[in-house]
C-alpha atoms as an extended CHARMM CRD file, in Angstrom:
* protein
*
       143  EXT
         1         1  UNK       CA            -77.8680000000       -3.7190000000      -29.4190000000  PROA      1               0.0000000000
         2         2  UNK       CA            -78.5550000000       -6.9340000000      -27.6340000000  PROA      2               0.0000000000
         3         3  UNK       CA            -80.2560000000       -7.4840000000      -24.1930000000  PROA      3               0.0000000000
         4         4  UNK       CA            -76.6000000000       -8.7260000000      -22.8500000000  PROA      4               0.0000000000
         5         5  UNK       CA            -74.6720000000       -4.8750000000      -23.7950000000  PROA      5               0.0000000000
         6         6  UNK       CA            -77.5490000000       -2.9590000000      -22.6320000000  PROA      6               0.0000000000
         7         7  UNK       CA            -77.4530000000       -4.7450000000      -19.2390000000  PROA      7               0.0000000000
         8         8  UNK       CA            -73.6330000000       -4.3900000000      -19.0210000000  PROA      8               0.0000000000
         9         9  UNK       CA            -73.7220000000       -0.5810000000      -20.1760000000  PROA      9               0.0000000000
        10        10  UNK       CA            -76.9000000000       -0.2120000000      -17.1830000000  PROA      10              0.0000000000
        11        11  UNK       CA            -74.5130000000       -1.5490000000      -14.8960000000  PROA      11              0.0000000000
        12        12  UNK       CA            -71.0350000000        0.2630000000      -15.6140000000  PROA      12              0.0000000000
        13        13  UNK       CA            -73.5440000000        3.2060000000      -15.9300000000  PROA      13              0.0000000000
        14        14  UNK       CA            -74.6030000000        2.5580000000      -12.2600000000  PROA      14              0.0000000000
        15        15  UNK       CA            -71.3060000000        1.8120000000      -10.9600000000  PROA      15              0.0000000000
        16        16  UNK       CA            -69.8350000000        5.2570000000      -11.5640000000  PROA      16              0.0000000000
        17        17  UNK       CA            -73.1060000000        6.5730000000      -10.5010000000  PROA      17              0.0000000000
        18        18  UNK       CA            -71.6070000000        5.2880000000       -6.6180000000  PROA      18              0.0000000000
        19        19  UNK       CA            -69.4710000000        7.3940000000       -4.3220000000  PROA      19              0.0000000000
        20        20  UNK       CA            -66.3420000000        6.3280000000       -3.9650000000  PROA      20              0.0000000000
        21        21  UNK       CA            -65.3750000000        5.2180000000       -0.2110000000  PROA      21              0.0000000000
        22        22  UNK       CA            -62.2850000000        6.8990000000        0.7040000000  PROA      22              0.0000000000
        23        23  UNK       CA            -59.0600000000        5.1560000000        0.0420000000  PROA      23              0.0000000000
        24        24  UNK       CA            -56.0770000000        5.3520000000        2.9030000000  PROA      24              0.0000000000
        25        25  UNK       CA            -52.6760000000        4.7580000000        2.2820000000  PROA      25              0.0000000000
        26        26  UNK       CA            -49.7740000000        3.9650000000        4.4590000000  PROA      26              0.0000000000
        27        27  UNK       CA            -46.1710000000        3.5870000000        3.3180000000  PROA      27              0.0000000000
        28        28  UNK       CA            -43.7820000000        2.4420000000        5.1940000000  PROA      28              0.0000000000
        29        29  UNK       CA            -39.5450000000        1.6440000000        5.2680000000  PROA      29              0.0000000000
        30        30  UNK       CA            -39.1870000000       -1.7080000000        4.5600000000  PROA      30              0.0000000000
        31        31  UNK       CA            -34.9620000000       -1.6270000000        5.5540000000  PROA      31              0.0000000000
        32        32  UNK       CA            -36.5470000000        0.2240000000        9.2810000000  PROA      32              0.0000000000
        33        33  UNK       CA            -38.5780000000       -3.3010000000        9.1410000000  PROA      33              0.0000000000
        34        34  UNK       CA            -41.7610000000       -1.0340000000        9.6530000000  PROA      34              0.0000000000
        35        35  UNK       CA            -44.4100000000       -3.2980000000        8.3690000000  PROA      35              0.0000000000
        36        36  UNK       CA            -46.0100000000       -4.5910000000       11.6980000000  PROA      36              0.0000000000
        37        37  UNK       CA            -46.1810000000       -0.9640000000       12.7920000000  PROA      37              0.0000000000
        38        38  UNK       CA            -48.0920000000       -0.2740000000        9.4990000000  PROA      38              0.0000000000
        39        39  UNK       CA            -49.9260000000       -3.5300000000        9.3320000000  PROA      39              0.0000000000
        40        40  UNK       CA            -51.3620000000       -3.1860000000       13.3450000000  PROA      40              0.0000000000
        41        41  UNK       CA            -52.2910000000        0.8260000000       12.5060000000  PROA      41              0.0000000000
        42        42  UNK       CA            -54.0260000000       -0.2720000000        9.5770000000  PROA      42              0.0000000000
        43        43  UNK       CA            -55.9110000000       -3.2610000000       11.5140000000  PROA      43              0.0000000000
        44        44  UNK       CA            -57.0930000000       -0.6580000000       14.1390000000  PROA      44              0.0000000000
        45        45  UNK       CA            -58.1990000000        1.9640000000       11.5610000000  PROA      45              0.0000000000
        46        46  UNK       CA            -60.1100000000       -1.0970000000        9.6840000000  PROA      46              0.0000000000
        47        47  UNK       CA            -61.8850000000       -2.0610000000       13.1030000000  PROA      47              0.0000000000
        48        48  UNK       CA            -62.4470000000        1.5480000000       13.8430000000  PROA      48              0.0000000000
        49        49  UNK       CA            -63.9850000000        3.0260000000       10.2240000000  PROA      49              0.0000000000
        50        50  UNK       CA            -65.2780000000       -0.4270000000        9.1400000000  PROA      50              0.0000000000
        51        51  UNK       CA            -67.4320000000        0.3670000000        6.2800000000  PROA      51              0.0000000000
        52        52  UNK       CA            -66.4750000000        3.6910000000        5.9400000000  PROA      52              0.0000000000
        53        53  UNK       CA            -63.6500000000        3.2480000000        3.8400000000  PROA      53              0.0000000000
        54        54  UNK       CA            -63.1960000000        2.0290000000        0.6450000000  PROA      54              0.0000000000
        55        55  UNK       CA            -59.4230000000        0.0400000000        1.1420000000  PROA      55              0.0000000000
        56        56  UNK       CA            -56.5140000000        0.4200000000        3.3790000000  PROA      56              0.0000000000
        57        57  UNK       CA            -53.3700000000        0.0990000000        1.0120000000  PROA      57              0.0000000000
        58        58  UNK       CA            -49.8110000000       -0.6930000000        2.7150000000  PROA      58              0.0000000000
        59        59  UNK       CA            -46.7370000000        0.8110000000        0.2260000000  PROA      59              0.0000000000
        60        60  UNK       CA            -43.6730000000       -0.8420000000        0.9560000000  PROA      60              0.0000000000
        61        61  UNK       CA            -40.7580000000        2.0120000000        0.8830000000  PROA      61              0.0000000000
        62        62  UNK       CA            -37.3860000000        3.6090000000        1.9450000000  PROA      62              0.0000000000
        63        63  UNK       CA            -35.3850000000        5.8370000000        3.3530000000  PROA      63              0.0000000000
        64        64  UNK       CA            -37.5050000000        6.0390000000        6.4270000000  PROA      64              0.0000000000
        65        65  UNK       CA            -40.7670000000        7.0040000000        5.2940000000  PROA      65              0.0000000000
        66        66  UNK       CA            -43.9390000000        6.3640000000        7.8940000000  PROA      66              0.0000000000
        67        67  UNK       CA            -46.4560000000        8.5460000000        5.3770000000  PROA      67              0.0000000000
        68        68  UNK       CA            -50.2300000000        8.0200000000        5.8960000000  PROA      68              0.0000000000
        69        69  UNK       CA            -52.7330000000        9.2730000000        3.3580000000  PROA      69              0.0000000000
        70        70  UNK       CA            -56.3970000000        9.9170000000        3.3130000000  PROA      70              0.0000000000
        71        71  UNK       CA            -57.5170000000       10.1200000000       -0.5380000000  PROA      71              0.0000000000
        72        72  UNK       CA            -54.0060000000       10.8490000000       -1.6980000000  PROA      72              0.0000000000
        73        73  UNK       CA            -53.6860000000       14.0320000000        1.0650000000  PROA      73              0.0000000000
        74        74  UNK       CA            -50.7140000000       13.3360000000        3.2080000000  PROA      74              0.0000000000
        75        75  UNK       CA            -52.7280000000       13.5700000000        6.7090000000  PROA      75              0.0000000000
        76        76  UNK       CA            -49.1220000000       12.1550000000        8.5080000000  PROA      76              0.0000000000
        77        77  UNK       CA            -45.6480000000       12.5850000000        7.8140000000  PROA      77              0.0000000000
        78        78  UNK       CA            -42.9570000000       10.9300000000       10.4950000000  PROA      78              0.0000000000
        79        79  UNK       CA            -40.0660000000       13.3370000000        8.7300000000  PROA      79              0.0000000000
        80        80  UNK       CA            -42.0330000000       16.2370000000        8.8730000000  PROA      80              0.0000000000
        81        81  UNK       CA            -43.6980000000       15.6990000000       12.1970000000  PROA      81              0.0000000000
        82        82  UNK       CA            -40.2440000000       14.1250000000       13.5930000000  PROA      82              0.0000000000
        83        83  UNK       CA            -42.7070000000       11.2260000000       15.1620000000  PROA      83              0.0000000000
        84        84  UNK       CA            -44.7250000000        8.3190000000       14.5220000000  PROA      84              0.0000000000
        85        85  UNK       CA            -48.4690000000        9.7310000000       15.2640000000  PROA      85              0.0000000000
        86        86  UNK       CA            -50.6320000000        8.2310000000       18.1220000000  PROA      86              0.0000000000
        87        87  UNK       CA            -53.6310000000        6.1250000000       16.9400000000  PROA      87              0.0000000000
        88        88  UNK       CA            -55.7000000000        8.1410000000       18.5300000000  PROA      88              0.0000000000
        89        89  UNK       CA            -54.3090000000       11.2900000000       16.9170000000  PROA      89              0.0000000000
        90        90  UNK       CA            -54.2500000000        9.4760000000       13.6370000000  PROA      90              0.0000000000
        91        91  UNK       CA            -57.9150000000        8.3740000000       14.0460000000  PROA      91              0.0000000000
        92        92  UNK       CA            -59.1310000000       11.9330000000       14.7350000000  PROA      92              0.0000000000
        93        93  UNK       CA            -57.0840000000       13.2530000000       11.7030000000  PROA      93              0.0000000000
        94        94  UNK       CA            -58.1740000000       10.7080000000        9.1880000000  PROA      94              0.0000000000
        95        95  UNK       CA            -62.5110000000       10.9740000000       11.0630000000  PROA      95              0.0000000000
        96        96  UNK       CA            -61.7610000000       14.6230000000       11.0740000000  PROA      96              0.0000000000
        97        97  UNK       CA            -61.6090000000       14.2850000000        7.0370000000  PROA      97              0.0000000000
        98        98  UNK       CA            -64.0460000000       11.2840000000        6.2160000000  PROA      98              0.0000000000
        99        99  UNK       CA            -66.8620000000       11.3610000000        9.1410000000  PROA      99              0.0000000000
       100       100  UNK       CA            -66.3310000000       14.4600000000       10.8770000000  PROA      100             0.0000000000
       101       101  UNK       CA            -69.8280000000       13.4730000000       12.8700000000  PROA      101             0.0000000000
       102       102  UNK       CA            -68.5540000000       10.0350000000       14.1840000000  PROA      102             0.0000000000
       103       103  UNK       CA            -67.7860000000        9.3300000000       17.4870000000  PROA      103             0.0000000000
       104       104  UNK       CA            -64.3860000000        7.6900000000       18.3980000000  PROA      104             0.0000000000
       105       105  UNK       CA            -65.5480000000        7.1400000000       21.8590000000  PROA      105             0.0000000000
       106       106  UNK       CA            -62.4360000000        6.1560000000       24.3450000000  PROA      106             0.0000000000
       107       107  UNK       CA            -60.1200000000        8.0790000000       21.7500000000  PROA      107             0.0000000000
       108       108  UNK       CA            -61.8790000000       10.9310000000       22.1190000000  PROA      108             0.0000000000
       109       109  UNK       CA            -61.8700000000       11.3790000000       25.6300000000  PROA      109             0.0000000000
       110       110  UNK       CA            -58.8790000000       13.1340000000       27.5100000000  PROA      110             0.0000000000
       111       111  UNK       CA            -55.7720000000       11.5940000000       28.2910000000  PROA      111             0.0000000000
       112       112  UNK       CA            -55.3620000000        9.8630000000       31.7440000000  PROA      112             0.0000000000
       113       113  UNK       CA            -52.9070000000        7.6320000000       33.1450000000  PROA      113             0.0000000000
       114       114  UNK       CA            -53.9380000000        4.8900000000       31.3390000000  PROA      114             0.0000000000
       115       115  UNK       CA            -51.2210000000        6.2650000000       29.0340000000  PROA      115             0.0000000000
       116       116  UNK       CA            -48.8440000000        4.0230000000       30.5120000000  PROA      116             0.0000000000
       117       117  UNK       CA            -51.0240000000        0.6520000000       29.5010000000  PROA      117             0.0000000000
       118       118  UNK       CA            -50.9790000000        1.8400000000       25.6040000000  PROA      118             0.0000000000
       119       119  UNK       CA            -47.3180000000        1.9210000000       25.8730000000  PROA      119             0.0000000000
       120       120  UNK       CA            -46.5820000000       -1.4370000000       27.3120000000  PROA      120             0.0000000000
       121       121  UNK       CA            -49.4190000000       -2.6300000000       24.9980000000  PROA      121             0.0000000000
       122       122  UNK       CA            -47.3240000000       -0.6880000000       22.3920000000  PROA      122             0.0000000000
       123       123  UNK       CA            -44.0530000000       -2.4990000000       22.8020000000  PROA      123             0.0000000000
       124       124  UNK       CA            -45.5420000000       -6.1030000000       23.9520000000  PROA      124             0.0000000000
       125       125  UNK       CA            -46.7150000000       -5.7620000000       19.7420000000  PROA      125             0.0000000000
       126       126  UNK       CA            -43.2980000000       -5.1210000000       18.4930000000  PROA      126             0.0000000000
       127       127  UNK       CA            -44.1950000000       -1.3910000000       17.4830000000  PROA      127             0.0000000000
       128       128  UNK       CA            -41.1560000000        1.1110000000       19.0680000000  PROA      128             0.0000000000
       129       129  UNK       CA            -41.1010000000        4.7430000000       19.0280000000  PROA      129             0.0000000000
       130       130  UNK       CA            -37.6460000000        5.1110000000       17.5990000000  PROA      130             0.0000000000
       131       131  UNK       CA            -37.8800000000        8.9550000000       16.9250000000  PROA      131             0.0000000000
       132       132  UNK       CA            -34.9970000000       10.9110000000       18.6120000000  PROA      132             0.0000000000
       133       133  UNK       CA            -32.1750000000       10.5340000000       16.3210000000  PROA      133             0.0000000000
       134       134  UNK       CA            -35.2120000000       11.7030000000       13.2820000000  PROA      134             0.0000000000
       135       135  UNK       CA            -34.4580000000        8.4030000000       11.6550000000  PROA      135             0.0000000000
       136       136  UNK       CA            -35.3740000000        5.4050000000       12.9670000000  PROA      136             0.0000000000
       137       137  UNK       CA            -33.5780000000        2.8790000000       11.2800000000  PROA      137             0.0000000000
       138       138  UNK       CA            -29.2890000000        2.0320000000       11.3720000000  PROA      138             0.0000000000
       139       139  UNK       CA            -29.6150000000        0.8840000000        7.7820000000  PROA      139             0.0000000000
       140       140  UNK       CA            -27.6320000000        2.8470000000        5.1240000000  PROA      140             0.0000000000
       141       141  UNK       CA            -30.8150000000        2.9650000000        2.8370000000  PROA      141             0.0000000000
       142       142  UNK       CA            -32.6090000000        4.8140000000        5.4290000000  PROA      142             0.0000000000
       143       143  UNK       CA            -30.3390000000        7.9230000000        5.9700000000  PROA      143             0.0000000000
């Protein structure tokens, strides 16, 4: 074997020597015109876990679906929980199962009135809460 194999066999050896980071996935109804609302959660759970995680993947989808995955667990549902999740909850659920040690600071801490800022905030970025009919969308697709 030449020097050049040996050195590429040391290094694929050492790459699957590595932990994997884990891998989050959020997909999202493209007809409901969900991508901001996926793009903006998976900016804050980027600023939040940094280095943490491996990759943040947005799936483009249908009929509805606002599914977030930690490692290929479904960790959030909007059908099954009839809701889009806070970020905070979604932060604890997702820390809960990667760094179970790490401290989300402010989103850790009770819930005050300052409720009312996150959901101006909320809707100056485009994101609505369109939950009470269980589907959020008027498009045929999505039904």
């Amino acid at each position: 074997m030449s020097n050049a194999t040996d050195t590429s066999i040391a290094i694929d050896q050492q790459e699957n020597i590595k932990p994997r980071l884990p891998r989050i996935s959020i997909e999202y109804c493209v007809q409901c015109r969900w991508v901001l609302r996926a793009g903006w959660t998976a900016q804050e759970l980027l600023i939040t876990f940094g280095n943490i995680i491996g990759e943040i993947a947005l799936i483009p989808g249908s009929n509805a679906v606002f599914i977030v995955q930690v490692n290929g667990e479904i960790i959030w549902d909007r059908k099954k929980e009839g809701r889009f999740p806070e970020l905070k909850e979604l932060k604890q659920l997702i820390r809960n199962r990667i760094a179970p040690d790490m401290d989300l600071g402010h989103s850790d801490r009770k819930k005050d009135s300052s409720q009312a800022a996150v959901n101006i905030s909320t809707r100056v970025m485009g994101v609505s809460d369109n939950t009470k009919s269980g589907d959020a969308c008027d498009n045929e697709g999505c039904r």
